[in-house]
FIGU-827856 format. One record per atom (N, C-alpha, C): residue number from 1; y, z, x. Coordinates in steps of 0.05 Angstrom, whole numbers, plus 5000, padded with zeros to 4 digits. Atoms other than C-alpha are relative to their C-alpha. Example, Ala and Ser with C-alpha at 12.3 -4.5 7.8 and 13.67 -1.06 7.14 Angstrom:
REM FIGU-827856
1|4976|5000|5018;
1|4910|5156|5246;
1|5024|5000|5018;
2|4976|4999|4984;
2|4979|5143|5273;
2|5022|5014|4985;
//
This chain:
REM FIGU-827856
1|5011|5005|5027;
1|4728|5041|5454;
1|5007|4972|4992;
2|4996|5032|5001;
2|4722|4968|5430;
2|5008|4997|4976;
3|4992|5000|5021;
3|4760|4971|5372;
3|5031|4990|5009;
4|4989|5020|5005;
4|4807|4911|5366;
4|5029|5002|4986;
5|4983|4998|5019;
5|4866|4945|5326;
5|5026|5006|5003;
6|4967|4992|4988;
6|4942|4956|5324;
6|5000|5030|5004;
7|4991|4966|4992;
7|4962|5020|5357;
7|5027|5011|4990;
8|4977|4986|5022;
8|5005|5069|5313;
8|5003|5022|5023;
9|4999|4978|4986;
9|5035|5126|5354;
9|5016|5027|4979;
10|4998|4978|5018;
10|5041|5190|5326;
10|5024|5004|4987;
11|4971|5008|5007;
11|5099|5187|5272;
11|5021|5035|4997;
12|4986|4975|4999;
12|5152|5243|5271;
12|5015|4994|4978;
13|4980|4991|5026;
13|5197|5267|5208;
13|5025|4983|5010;
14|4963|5011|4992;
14|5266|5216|5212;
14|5011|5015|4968;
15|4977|4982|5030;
15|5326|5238|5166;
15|5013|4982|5005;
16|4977|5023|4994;
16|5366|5176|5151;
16|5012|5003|4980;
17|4981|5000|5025;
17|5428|5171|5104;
17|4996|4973|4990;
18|5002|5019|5012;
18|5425|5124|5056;
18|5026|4983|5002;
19|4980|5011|4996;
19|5477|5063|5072;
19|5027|4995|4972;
20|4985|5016|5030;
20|5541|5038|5026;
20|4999|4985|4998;
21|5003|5034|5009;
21|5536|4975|5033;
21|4976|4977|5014;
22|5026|5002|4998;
22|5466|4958|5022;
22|5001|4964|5009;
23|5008|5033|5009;
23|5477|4871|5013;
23|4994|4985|5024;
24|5015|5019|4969;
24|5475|4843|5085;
24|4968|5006|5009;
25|5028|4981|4989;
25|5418|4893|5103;
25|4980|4987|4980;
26|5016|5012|5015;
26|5380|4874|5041;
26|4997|4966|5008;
27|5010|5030|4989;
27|5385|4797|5058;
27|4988|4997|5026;
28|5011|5007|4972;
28|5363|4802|5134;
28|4979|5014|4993;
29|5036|4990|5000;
29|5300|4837|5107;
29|4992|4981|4987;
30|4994|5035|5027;
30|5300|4780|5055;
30|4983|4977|5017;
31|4992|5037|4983;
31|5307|4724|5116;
31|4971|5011|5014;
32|5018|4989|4979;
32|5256|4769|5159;
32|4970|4990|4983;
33|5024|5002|5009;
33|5201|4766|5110;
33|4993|4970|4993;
34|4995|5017|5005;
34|5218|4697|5100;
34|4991|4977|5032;
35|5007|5001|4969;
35|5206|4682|5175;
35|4968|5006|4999;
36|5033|4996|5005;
36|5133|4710|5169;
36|4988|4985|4981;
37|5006|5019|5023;
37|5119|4673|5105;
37|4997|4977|5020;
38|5005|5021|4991;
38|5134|4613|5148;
38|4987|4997|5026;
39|5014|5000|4981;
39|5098|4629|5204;
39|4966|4992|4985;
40|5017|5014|5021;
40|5037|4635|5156;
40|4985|4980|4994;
41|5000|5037|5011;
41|5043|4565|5123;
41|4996|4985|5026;
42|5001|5022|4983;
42|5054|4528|5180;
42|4974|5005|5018;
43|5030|4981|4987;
43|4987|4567|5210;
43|4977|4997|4983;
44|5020|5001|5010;
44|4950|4551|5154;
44|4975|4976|4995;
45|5011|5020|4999;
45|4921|4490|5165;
45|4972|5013|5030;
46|5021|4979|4992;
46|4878|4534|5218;
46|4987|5024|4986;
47|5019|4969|5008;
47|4867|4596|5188;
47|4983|4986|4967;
48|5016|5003|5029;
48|4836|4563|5121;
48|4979|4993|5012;
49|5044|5006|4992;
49|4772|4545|5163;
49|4994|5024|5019;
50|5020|4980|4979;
50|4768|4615|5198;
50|4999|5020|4967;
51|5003|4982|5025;
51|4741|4671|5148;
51|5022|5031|4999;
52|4974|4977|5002;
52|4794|4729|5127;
52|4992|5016|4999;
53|5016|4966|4999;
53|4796|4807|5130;
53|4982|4996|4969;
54|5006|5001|5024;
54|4774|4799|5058;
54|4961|4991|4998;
55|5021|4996|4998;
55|4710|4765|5078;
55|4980|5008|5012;
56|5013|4979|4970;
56|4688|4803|5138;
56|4996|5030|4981;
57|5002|4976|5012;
57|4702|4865|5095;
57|4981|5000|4974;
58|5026|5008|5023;
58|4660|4842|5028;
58|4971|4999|5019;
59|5017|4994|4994;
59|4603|4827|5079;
59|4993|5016|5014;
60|5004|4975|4983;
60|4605|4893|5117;
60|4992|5023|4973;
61|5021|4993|5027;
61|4588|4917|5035;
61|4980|5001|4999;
62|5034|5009|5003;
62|4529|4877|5028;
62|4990|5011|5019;
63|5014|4985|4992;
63|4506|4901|5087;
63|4996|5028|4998;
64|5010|4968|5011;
64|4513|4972|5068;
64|4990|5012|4988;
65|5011|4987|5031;
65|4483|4973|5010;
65|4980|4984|5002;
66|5024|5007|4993;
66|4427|4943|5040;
66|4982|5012|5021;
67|5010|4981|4974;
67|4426|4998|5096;
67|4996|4986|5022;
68|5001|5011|4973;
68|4436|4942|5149;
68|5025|5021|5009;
69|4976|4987|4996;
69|4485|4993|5174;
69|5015|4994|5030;
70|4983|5008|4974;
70|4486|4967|5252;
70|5019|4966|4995;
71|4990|5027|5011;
71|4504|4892|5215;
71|5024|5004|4985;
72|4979|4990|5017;
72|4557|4931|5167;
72|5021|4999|5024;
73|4974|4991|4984;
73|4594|4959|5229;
73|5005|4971|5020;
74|4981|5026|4995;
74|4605|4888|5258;
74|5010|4982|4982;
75|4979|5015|5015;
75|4632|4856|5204;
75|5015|5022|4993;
76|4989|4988|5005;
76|4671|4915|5199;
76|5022|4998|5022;
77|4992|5012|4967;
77|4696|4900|5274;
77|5014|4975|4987;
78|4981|5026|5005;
78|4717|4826|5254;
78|5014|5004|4978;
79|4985|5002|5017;
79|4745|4847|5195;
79|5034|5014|5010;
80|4983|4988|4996;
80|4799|4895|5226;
80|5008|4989|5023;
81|4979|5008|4974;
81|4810|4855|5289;
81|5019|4977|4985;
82|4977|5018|5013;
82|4850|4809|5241;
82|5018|5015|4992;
83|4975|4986|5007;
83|4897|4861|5211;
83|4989|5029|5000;
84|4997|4963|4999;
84|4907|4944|5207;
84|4975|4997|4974;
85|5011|5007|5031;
85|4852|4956|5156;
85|5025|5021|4982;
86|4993|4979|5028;
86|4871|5005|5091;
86|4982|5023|5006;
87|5021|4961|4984;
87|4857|5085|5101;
87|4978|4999|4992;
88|5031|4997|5009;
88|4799|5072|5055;
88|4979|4980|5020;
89|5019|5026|4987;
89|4771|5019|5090;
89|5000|5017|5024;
90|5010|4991|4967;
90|4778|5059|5166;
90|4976|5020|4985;
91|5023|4977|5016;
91|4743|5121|5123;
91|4966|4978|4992;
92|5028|5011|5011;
92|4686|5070|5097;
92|4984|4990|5024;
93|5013|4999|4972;
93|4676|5041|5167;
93|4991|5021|5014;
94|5004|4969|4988;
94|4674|5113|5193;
94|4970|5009|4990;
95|5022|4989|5004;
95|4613|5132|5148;
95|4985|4987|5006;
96|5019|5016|4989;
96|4577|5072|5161;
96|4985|4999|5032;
97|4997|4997|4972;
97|4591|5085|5239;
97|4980|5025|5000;
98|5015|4979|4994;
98|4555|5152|5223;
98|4972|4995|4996;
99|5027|5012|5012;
99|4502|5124|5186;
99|4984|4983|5030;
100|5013|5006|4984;
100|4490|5086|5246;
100|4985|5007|5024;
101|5007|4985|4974;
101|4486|5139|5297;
101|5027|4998|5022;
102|4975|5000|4977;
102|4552|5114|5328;
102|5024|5015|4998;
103|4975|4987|5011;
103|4594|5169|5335;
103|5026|4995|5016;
104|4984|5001|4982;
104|4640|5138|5392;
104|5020|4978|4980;
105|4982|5013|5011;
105|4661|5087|5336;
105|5005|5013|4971;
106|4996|4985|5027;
106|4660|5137|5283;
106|5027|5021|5002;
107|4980|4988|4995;
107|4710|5178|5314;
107|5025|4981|5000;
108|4979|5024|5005;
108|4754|5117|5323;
108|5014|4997|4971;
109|4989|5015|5034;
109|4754|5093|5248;
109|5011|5028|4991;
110|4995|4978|5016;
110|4769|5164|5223;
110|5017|5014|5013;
111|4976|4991|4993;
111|4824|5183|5274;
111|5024|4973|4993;
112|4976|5021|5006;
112|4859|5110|5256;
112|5004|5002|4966;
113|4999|5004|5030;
113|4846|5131|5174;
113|5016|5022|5001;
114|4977|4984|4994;
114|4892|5189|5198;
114|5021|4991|5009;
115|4980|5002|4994;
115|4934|5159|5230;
115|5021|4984|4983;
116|4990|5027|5030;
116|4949|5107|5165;
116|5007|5012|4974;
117|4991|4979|5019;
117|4959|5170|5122;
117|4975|5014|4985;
118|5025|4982|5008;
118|4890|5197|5106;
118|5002|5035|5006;
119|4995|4992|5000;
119|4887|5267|5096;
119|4968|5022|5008;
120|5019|4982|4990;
120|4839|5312|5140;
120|4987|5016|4983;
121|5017|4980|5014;
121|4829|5363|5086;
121|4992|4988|4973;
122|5011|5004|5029;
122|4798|5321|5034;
122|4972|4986|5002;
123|5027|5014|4992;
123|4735|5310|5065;
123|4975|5006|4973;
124|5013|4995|5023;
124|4683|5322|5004;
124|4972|5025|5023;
125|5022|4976|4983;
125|4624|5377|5030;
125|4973|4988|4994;
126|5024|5011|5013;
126|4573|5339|5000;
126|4997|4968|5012;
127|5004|5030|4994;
127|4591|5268|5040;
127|4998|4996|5025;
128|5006|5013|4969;
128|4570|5232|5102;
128|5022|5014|5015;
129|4973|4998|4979;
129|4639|5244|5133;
129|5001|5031|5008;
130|4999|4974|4990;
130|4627|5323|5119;
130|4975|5001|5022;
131|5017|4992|4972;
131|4568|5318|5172;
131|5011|4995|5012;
132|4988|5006|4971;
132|4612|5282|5228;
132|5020|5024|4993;
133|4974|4976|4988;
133|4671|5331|5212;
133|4986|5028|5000;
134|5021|4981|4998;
134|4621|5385|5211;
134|4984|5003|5030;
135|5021|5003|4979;
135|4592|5365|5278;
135|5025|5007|5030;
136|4979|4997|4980;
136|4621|5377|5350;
136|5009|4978|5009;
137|4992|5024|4997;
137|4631|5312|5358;
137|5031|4995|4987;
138|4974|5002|5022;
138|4700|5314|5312;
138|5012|5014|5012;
139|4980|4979|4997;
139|4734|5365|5347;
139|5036|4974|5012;
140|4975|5009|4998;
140|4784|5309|5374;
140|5008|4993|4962;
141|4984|5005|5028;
141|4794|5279|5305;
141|5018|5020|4975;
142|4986|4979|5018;
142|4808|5352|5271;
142|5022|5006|5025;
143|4980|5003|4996;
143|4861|5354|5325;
143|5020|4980|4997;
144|4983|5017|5012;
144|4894|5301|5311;
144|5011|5000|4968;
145|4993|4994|5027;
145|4895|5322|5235;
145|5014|5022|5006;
146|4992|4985|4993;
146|4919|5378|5256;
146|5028|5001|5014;
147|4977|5017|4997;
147|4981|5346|5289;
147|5016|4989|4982;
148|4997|5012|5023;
148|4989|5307|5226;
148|5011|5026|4983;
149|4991|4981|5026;
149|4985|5369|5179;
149|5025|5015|4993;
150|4966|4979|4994;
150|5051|5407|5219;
150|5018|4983|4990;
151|4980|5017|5002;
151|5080|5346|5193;
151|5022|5001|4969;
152|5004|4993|5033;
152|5070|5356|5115;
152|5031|5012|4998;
153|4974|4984|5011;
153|5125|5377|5075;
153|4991|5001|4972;
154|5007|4985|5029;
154|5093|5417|5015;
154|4999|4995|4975;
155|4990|5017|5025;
155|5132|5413|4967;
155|5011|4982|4978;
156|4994|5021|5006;
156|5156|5352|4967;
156|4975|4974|4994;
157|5027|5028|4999;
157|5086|5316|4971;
157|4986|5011|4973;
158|5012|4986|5027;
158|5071|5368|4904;
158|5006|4983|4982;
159|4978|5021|5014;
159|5128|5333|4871;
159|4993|4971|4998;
160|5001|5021|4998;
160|5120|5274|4887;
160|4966|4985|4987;
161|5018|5006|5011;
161|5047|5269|4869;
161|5001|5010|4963;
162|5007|4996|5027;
162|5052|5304|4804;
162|5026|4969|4980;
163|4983|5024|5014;
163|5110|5248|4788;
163|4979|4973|4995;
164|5030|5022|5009;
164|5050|5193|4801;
164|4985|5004|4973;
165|5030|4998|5020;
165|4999|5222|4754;
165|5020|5004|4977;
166|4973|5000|5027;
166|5064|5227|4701;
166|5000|4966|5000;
167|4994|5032|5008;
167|5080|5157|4716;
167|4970|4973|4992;
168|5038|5014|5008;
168|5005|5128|4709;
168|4990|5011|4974;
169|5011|4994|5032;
169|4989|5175|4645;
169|5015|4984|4979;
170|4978|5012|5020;
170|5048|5146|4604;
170|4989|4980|4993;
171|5009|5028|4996;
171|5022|5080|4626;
171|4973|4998|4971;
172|5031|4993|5002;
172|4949|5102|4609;
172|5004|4989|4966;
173|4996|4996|5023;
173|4972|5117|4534;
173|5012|4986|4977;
174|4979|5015|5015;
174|5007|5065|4517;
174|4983|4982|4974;
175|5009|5024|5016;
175|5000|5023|4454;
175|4995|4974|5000;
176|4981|5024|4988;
176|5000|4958|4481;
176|4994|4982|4985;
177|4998|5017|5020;
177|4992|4920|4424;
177|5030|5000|4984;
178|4965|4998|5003;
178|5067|4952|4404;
178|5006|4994|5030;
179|4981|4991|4984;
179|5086|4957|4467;
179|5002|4961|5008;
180|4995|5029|5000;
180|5075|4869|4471;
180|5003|4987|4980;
181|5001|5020|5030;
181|5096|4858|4403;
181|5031|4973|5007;
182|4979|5017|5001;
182|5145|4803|4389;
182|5017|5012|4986;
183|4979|4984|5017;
183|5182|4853|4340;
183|5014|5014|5021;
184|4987|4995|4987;
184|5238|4874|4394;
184|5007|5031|4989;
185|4992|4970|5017;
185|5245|4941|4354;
185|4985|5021|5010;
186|5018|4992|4998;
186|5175|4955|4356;
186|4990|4997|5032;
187|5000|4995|4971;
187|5171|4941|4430;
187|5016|5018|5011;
188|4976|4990|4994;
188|5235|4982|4434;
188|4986|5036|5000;
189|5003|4980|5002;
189|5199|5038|4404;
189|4981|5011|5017;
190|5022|4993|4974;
190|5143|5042|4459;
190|5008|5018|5024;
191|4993|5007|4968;
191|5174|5032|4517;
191|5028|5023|5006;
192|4975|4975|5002;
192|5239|5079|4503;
192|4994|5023|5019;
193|5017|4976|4985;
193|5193|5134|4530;
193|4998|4996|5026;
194|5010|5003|4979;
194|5172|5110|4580;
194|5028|4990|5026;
195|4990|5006|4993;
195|5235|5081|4604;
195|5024|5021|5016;
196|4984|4970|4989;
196|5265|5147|4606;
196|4998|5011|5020;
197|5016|4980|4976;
197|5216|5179|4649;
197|5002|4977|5027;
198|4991|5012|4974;
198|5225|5126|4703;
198|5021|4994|5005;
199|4979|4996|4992;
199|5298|5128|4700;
199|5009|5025|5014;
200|4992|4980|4980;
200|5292|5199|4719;
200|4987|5005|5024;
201|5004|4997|4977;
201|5236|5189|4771;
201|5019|4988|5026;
202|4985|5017|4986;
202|5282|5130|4801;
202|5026|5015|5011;
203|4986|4979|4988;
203|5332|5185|4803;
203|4997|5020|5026;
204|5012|4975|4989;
204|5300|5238|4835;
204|4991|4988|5029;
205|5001|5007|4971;
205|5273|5192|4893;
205|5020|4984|5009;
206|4973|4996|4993;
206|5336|5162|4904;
206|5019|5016|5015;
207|4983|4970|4984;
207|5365|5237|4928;
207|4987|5003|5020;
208|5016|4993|4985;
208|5297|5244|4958;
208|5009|4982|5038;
209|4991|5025|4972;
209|5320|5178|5007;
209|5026|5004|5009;
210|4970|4989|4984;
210|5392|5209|5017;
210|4990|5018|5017;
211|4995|4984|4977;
211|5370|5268|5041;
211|4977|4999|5017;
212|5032|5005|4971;
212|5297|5253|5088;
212|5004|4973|5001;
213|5023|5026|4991;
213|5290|5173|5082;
213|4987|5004|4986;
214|5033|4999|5022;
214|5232|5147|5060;
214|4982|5010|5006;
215|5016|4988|4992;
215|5189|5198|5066;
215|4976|4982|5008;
216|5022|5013|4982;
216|5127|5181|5113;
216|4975|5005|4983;
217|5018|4995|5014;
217|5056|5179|5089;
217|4986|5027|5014;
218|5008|4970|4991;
218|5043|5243|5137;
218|5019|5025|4996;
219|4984|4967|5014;
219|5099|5287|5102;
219|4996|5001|4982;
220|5013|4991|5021;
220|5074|5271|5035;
220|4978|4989|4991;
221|5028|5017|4994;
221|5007|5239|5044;
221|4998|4973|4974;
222|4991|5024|5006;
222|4996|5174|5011;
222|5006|4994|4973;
223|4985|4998|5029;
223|5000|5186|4943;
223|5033|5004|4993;
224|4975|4993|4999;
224|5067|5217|4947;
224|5018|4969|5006;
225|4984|5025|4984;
225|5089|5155|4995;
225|4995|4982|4971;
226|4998|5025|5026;
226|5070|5107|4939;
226|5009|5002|4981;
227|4986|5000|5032;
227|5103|5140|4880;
227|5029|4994|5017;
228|4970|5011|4995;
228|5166|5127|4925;
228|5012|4973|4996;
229|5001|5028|5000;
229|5151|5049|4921;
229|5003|5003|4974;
230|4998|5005|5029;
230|5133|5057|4846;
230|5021|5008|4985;
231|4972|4992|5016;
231|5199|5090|4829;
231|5011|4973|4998;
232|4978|5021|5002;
232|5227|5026|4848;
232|4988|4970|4982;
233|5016|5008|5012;
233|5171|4986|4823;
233|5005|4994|4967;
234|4994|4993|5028;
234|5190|5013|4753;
234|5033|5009|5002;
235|4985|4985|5010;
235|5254|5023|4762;
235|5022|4977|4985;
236|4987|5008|5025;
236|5278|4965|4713;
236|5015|4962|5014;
237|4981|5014|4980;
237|5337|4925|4738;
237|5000|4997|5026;
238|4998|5012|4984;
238|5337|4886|4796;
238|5017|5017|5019;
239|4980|4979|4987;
239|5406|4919|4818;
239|5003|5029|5018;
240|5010|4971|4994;
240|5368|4983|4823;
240|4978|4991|5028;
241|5014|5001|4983;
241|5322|4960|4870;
241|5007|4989|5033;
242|4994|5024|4974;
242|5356|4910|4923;
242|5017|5026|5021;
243|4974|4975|4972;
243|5403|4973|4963;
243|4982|5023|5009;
244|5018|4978|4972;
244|5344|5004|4984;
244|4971|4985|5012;
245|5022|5015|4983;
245|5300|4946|5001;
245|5005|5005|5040;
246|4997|4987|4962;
246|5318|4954|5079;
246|4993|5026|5007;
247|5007|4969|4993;
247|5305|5030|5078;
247|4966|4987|5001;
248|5028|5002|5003;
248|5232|5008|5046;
248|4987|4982|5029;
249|5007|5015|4992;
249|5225|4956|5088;
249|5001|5007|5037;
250|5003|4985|4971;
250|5242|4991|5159;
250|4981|5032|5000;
251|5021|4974|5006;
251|5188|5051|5134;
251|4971|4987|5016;
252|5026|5013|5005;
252|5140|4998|5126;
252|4996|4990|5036;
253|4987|5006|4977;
253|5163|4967|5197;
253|4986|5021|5023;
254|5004|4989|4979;
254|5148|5029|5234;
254|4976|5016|4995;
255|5034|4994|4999;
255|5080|5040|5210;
255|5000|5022|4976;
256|5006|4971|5007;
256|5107|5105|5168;
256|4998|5000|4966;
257|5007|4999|5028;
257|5087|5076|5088;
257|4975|4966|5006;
258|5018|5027|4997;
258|5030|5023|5076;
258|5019|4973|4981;
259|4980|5030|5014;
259|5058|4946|5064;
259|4989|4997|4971;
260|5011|5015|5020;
260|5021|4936|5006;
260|5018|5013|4974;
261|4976|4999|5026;
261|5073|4973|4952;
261|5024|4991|5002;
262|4978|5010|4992;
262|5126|4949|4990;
262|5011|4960|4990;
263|5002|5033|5014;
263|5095|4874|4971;
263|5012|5002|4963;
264|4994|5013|5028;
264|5103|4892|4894;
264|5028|5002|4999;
265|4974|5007|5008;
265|5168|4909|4903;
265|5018|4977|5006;
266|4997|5022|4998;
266|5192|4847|4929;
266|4991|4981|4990;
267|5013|5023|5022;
267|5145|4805|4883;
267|5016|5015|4974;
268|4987|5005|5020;
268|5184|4846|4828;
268|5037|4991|5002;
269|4976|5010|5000;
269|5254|4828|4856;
269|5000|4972|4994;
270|5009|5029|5002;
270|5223|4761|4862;
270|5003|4988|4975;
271|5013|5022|5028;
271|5202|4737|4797;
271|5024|5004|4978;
272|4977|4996|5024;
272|5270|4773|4753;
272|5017|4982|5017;
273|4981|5017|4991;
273|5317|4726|4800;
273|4991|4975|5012;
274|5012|5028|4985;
274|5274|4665|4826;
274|4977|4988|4977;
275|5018|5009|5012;
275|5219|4661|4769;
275|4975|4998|5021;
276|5025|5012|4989;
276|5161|4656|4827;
276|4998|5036|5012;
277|5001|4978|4987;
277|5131|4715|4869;
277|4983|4998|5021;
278|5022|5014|4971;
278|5111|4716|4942;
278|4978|5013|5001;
279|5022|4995|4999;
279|5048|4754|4930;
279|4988|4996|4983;
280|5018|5003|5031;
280|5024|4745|4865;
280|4991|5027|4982;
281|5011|4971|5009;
281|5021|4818|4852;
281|5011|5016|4962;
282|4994|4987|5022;
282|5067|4820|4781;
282|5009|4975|4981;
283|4985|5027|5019;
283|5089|4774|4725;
283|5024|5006|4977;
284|4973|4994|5010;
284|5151|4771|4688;
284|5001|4977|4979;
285|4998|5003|5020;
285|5153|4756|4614;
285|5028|4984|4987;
286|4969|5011|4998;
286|5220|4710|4604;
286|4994|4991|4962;
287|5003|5005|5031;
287|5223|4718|4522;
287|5023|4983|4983;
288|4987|5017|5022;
288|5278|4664|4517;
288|4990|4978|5001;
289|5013|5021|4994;
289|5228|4609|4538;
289|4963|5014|4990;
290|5026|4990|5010;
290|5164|4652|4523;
290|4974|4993|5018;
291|5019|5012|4972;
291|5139|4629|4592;
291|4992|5034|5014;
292|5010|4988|4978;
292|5100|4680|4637;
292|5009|4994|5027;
293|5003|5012|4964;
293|5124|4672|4717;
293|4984|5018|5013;
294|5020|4994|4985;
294|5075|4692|4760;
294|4994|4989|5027;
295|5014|5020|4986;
295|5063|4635|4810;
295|5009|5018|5029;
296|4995|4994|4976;
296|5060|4659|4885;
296|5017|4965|5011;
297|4988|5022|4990;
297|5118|4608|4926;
297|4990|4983|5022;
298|5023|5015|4987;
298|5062|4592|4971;
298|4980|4996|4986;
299|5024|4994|5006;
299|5004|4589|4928;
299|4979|4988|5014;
300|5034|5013|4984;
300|4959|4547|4976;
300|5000|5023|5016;
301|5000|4978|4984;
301|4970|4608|5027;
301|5007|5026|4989;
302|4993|4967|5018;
302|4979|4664|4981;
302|4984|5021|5015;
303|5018|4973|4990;
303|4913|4699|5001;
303|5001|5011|5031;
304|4998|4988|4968;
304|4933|4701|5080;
304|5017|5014|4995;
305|4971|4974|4995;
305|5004|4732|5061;
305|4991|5019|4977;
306|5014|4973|5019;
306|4963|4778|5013;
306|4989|5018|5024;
307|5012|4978|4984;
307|4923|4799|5070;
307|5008|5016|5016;
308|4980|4988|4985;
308|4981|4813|5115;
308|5006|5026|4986;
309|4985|4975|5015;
309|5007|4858|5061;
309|4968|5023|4992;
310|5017|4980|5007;
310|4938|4894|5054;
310|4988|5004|4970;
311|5015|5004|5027;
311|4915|4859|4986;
311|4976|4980|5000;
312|5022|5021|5005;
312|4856|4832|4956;
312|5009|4963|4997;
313|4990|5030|5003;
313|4849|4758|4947;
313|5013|5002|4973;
314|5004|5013|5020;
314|4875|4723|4893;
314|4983|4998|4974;
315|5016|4992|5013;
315|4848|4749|4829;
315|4973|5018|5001;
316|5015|4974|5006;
316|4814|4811|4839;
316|5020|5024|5001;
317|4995|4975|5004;
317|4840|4875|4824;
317|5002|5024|5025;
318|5001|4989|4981;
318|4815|4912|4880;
318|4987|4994|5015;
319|4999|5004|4981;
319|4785|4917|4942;
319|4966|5002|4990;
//
């Protein structure tokens, strides 16, 4: 199969104790990411005249939605032989692959959107993907989900998702005209709430990483995996976050959470102790100067070490 991509091998359940003395560990992930950064930069005086996953993947769009669908699935090709795509992105190549008739590269994209934490049983009955998983052609890919599924752990991926859609509603609801006032009272009164409820998710996954690790995105499929980043994401203080950057960061390492929440949490350790952030993904409000920091510490190469981490460019939102 001519598909250009990193090979993930099937991940298995680890159980790691959480260390005591997080501070060396946290800096050699520190120095590590810091090492890639400069690989990067010093690379970028080439890669700014070749085109990025970003625009291989935008024109594998246009062609879709123009029904060039054999033109879609090669810029779909150059877009992923530059990095792992994102589960949505193997899944979107996958339908297009069907659309085209090619089911030798349709099977491909949709056993590697499993293997990245996609979740076999959420195929829709009404969409492209339910004809290939509907067809005999799929029988390897529903084994391989199938492999995946023994992996699951229930009711921890229950948990863990209903804590997401808690931590995103709060958000949702907010006043944010109090919640960015300059009256420190009236900001006080917002945010109280909210500050609560992510002190106790930050709790809760905390125990969760004593006793499993960081759970994988095939024990509590990807949602789950991401409210584990966003505990830390939100979980305030700096302090709170730095003694389990090396756990996050050897998850991310062995293929078993996607890099891209792993980026905000390091763009938010970033910007409360340095003022800058190496992806550009958060900004930090400094209300004894009334300055915004934001700036990525590369900003001429921001959007390559965005794409590493599995983000859009530079001012867009999403993908």
């Amino acid at each position: 199969m001519d598909l250009k991509t990193r090979k993930l091998e099937l991940l298995e359940p680890a159980y790691r104790q959480a260390g005591a003395s997080p501070t060396a560990r946290t800096v050699h992930a520190l120095s590590h990411l810091m090492v890639v950064l400069a690989i990067c930069s010093s690379g970028y005086g080439m890669a700014q005249h070749e085109l990025l996953y970003a625009d291989w993947y935008d024109s594998a769009q246009v062609a879709k939605k123009a029904g060039a669908y054999d033109r879609a699935v090669g810029f779909y090709r150059q877009a992923f032989a530059r990095r792992t795509p994102l589960a949505e992105h193997a899944l979107d190549a996958a339908r297009v692959c069907w659309l085209a008739h090619d089911t030798v590269r349709t099977q491909g994209y949709m056993d590697q959107a499993l293997v990245l934490g996609w979740s076999g049983d959420e195929v829709p009955k009404d969409s492209v993907l339910y004809a290939y998983w509907a067809h005999a052609s799929s029988i390897g890919s529903k084994r391989l989900w199938e492999r995946y599924k023994a992996m699951l752990m229930p009711e921890l991926k229950a948990e863990l998702e209903a804590m997401f859609r808690a931590d995103q509603d709060i958000r949702m609801q907010l006043d944010w005209d109090k919640a960015n006032s300059p009256d420190s009272l009236v900001r006080r009164s917002v945010w109280i709430t909210v500050e609560a409820q992510d002190a106790r998710h930050y709790a809760r996954v905390v125990e969760i990483i004593k006793e499993h690790g960081v759970p994988s995105v095939h024990q509590v499929g990807l949602t789950g995996n991401k409210m584990i980043f966003f505990a830390f994401i939100h979980a305030g203080g700096t302090e709170l976050i730095t003694p389990w950057v090396v756990k996050l960061h050897a998850s991310v390492e062995k293929g078993e959470s996607p890099a891209t929440w792993y980026a905000y949490v390091i763009d938010r350790v970033m910007v409360h102790t340095t003022k800058v952030t190496m992806f550009g993904t958060t900004g930090y409000l400094d209300r004894s100067d009334g300055t915004t920091y934001f700036t990525s510490v590369l900003p001429e190469t921001v959007d390559i070490v965005r794409e590493e981490a599995g983000l859009p460019r530079m001012g867009r939102n999403s993908w």
